[in-house]
C-alpha positions in Angstrom: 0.0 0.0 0.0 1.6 3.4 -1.0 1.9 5.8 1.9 -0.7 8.6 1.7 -0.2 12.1 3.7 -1.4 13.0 7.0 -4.6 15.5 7.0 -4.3 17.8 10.3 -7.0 20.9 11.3 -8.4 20.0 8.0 -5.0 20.9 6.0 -4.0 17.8 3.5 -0.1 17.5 4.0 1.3 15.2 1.4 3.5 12.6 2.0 6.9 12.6 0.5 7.0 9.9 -1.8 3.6 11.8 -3.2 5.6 15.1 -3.1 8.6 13.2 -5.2 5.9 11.4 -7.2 4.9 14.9 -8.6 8.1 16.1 -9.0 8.8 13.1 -11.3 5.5 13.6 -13.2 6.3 17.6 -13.8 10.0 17.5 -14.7 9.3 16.6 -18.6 7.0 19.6 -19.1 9.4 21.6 -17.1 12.6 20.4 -19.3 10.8 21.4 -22.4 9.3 24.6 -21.4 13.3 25.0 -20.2 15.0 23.6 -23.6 12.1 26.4 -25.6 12.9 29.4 -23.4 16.5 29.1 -23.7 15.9 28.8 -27.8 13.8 31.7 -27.7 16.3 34.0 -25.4 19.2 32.6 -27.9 17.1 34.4 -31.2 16.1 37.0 -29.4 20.1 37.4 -28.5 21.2 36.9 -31.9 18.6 39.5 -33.5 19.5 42.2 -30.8 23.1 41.3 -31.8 22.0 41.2 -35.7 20.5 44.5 -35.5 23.4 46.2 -33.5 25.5 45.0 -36.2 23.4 46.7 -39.2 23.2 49.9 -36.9 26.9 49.8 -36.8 27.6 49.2 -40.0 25.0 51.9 -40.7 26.5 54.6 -38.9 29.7 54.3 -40.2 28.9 54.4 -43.8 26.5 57.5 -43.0 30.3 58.7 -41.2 32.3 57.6 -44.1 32.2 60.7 -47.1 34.6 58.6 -49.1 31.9 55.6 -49.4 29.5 57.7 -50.0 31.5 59.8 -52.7 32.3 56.3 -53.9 28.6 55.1 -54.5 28.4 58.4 -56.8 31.3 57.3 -59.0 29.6 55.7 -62.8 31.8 52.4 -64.1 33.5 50.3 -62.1 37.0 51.3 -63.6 36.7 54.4 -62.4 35.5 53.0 -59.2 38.8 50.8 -58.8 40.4 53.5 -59.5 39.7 55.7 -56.9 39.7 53.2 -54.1 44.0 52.5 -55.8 44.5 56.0 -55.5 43.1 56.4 -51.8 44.8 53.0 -51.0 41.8 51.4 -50.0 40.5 48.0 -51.5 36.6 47.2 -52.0 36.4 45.2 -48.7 37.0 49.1 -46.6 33.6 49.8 -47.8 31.4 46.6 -47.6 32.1 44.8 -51.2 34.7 41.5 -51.9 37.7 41.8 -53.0 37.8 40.1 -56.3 35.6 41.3 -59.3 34.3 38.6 -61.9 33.4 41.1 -64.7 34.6 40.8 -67.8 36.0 44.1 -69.1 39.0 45.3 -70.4 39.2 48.8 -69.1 43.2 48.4 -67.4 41.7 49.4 -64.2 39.7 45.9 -63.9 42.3 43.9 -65.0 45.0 45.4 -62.7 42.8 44.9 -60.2 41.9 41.0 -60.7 45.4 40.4 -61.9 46.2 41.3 -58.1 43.1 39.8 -56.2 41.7 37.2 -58.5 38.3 37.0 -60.8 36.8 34.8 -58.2 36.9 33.3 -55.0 39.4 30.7 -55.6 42.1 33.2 -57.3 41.5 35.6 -54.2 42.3 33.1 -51.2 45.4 31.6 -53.6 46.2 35.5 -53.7 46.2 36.2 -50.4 47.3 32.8 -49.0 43.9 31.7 -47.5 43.2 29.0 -49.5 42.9 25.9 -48.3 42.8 27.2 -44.8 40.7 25.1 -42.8 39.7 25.5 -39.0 38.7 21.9 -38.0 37.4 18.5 -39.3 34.1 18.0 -41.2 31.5 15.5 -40.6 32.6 13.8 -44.3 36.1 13.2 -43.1 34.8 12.1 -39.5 32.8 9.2 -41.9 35.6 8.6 -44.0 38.1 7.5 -41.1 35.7 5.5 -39.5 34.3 3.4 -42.7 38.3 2.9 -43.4 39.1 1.5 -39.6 35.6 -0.6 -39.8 36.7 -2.2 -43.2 40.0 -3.2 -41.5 38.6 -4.6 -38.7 36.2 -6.7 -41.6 39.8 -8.1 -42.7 40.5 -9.0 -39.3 43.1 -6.1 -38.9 43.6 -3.4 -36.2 44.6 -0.1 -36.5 46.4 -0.9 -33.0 49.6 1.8 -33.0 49.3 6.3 -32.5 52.3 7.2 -33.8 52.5 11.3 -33.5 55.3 13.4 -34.7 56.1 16.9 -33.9 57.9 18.8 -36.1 59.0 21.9 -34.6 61.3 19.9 -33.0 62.9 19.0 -35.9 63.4 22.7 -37.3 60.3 22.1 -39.2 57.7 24.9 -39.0 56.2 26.6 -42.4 52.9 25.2 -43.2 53.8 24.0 -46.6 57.2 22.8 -45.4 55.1 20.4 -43.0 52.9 19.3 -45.6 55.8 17.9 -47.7 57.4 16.5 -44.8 54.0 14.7 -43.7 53.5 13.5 -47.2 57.3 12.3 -47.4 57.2 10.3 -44.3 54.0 8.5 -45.5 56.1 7.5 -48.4 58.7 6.4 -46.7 56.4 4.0 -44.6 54.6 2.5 -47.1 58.1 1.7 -48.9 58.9 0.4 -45.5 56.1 -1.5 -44.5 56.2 -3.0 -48.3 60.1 -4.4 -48.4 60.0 -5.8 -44.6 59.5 -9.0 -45.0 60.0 -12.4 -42.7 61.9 -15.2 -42.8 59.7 -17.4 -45.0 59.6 -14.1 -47.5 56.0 -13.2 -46.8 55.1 -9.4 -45.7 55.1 -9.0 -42.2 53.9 -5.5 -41.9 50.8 -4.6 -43.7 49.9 -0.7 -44.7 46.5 0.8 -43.4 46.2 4.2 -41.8 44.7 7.1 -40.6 46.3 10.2 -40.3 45.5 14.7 -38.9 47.7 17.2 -38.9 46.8 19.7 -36.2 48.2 22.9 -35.3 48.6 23.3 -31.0 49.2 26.5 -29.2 52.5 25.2 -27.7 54.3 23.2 -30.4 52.6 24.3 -33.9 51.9 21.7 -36.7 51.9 18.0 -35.7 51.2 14.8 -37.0 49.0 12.2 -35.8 48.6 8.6 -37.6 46.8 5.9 -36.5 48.3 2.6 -38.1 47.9 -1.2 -38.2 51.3 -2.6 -36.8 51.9 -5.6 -35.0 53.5 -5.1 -31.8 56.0 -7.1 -32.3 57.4 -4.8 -34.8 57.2 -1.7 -32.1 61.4 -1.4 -32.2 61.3 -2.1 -36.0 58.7 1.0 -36.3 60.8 3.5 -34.1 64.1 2.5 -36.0 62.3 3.8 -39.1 60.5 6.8 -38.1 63.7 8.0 -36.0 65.3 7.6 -39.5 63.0 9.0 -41.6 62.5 11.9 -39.9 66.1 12.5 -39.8 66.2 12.2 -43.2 63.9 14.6 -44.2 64.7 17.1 -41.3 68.5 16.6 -41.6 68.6 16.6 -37.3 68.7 13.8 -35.1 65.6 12.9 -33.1 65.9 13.3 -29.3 64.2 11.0 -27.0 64.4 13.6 -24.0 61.6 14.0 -22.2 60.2 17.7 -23.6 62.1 17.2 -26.4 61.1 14.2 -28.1 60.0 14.5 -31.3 58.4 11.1 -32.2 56.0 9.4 -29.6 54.9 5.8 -30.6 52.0 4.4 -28.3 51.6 0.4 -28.9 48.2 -1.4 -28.0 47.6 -5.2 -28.6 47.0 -6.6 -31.9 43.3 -7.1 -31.1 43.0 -4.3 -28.8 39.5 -2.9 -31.2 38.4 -1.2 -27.9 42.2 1.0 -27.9 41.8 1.7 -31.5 38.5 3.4 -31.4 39.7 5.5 -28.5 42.4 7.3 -30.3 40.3 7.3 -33.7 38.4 9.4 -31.6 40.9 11.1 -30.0 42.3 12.1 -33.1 38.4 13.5 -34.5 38.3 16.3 -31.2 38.7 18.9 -34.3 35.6 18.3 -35.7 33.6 21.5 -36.2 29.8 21.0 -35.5 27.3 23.8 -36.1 24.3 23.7 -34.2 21.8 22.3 -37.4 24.8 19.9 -38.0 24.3 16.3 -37.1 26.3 13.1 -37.8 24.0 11.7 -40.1 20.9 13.1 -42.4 17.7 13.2 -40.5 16.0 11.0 -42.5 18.4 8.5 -42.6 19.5 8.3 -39.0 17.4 6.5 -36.2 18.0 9.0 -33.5 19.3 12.1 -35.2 21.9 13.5 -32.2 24.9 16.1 -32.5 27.8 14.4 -33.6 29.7 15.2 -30.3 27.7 13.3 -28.4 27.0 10.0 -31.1 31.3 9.8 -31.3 32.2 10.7 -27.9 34.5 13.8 -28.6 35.5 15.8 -26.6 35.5 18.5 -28.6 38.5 21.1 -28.8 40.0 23.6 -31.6 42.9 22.3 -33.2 43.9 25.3 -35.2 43.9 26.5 -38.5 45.9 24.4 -40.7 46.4 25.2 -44.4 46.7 22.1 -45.7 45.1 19.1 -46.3 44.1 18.3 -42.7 43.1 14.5 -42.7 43.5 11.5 -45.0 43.3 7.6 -45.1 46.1 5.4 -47.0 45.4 4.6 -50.6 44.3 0.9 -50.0 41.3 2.2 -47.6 40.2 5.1 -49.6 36.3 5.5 -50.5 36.5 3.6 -53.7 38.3 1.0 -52.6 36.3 0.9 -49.5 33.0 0.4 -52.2 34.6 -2.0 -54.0 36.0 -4.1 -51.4 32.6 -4.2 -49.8 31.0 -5.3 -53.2 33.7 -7.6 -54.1 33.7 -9.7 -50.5 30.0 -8.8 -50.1 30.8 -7.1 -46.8 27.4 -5.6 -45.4 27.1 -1.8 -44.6 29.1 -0.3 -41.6 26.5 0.7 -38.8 27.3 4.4 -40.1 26.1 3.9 -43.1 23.0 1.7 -41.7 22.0 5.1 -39.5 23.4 4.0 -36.4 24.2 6.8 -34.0 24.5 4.8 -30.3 28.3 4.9 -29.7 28.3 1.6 -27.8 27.2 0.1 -31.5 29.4 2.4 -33.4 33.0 2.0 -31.4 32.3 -2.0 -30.7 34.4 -5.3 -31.7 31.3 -6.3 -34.0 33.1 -5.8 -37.1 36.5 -8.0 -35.8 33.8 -10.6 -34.4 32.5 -10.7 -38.0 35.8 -11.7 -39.7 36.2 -14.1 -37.1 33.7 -16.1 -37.4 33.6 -16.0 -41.6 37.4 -17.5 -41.0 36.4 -20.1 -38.2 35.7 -23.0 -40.7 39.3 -22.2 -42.4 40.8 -21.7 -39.0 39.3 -25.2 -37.6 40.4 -26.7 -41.2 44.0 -25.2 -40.2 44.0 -26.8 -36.9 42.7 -30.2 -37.9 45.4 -30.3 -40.4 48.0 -29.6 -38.1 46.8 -32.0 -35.3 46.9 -34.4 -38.4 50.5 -33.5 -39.1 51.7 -33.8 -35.7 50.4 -37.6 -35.5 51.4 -38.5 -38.7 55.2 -37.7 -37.3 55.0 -39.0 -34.0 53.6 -42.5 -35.7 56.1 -42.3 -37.8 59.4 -41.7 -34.9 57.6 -44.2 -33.1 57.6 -47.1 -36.1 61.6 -46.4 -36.3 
């Protein structure tokens, strides 16, 4: 029997399981009248701040004669013109910088000969382009249907290698990117001439690699790799040397100074792998209508923060390509390997957005048991083996 409340001088006083019974039944319709007021205070911030902005920008062309004098000028070469001679460029007074007309009056094509005829030219002009600020959702999707396609092969991107390279003397953005590309070079030639004692390749090639750009130590690589760990010494021998190569300095192994950090998990460790995979997404950038997946296509649509268990934090701007796969795992090979095996769709791709389905060992657990009849076939040969030569020492 649920306790009821006491009634005294006529006055009902609840119990407090009833009061906590009403609390519980309330809370929902209190959470959404909270979740609506707090979207309407957030448009009725970002009109105030709208509208200060246009009152702004208002005032100061109403203060600016030279815009004004401007907006009286006929043609635009003349208008080109006058901002060169007053050493102002159209941006000062509201407009882009690059002009897309076609004309040949020599003021326009001074002008787009210095800042581009479209958008492209302009940010190659004035070193923007290609500037990015953090990961996309696309790339986030691309990294994780290359690690789950491994992982269908029964491999496991088990190794965070991470290389610094303003501790090698390496700092310009481009002079990264070259250095970043040429290590990945060197690896794959690496990984692709070490071979064991029987001749067969012992190190296979499948990655995942970000650059970022921290506050303390500028543009760094990170590159998440299949490598057994067995092969952990083999691995620092050639980074150490390949970034010496390229850099022309020695790498220290100082604490503070080192400039090559190699963290090793086990060869099955799937739980590892999806750790630093998401680890190395914490740059992704996620707008507020953004969400991991279409709306349509996902079960629960939820902000991608919270489906891949980011942390999220800026990593910089970087001005060059940001993030990448290895060849072999690529989208179209990723397609066609799934067509060609007749690999079902990742969970991604299926809509999935629970991260304890997402980041799980259900794709390893797949190629295991597809390669348990083979494996048991393996076994029984070897058992078979085995007798066949111990019959055989014991007829002599």
């Amino acid at each position: 029997m649920e306790p009821k409340g006491s009634d005294v001088a006529g006055i009902y006083i609840p119990s407090l399981e009833e009061i906590q019974a009403r609390r519980e039944a309330a809370r929902p319709s209190e959470l959404a009248w909270a979740e609506t007021r707090k979207a309407e205070l957030a448009a009725e911030a970002r009109r105030r701040k709208r509208g200060n902005a246009q009152r702004e920008t208002a005032e100061a062309d109403a203060a600016d004669p030279g815009r004004e004098f401007h907006a009286g000028i006929e043609g635009l070469g003349e208008q080109l013109r006058f901002l060169r001679e007053h050493g102002l460029e159209p941006e000062d007074i509201g407009r882009r910088n690059w002009v897309g007309a076609e004309s040949a009056d020599p003021e326009v094509v001074r002008h787009q000969a210095v800042f581009g005829r479209n958008q492209q030219e302009y940010g190659r002009a004035v070193g923007s382009w290609g500037l990015t600020q953090a990961l996309s959702t696309k790339q986030f999707r691309q990294g994780y249907e290359a690690i789950a396609l491994a992982n269908c092969f029964g491999k496991v991107l088990n190794t965070f290698l991470s290389i610094t390279w303003s501790r090698v003397g390496i700092t310009d953005p481009a002079a990264v990117a070259e250095a970043h590309r040429r290590y990945l070079e060197l690896l794959r030639k690496a990984c692709l001439s070490c071979r064991d004692e029987d001749g067969k390749r012992c190190v296979p090639y499948a990655l995942v690699w970000v650059i970022e750009n921290g506050r303390r130590h500028g543009l760094h690589s990170h590159i998440l790799m299949v490598m057994p760990k067995a092969r952990k010494p083999w691995l620092r021998r050639q980074v150490e040397f390949a970034v010496k190569t390229i850099s022309g300095q020695s790498v220290q192994r100082r604490l503070g100074t080192r400039a090559v950090r190699i963290l090793h998990r086990h060869d099955r460790d799937v739980i590892a792998q999806w750790r630093l995979f998401q680890y190395m997404m914490k740059g992704l950038v996620v707008p507020k209508e953004r969400r991991l997946l279409d709306p349509e296509q996902a079960r629960v649509p939820v902000p991608v923060q919270q489906a891949a268990r980011v942390k999220l934090r800026s990593q910089g701007l970087v001005a060059t390509k940001r993030f990448g796969v290895s060849r072999n795992l690529d989208r179209m090979n990723v397609a066609a390997l799934r067509e060609r095996y007749r690999i079902p769709p990742s969970a991604l791709a299926c809509g999935e957005t629970d991260p304890h389905v997402l980041f799980s060992t259900e794709y390893l657990d797949a190629h295991d048991k597809s390669m348990q009849p083979e494996r048991e076939a393996a076994e029984r040969a070897e058992r078979e083996r085995r007798n066949i030569e111990l019959l055989t020492t014991l007829h002599i």
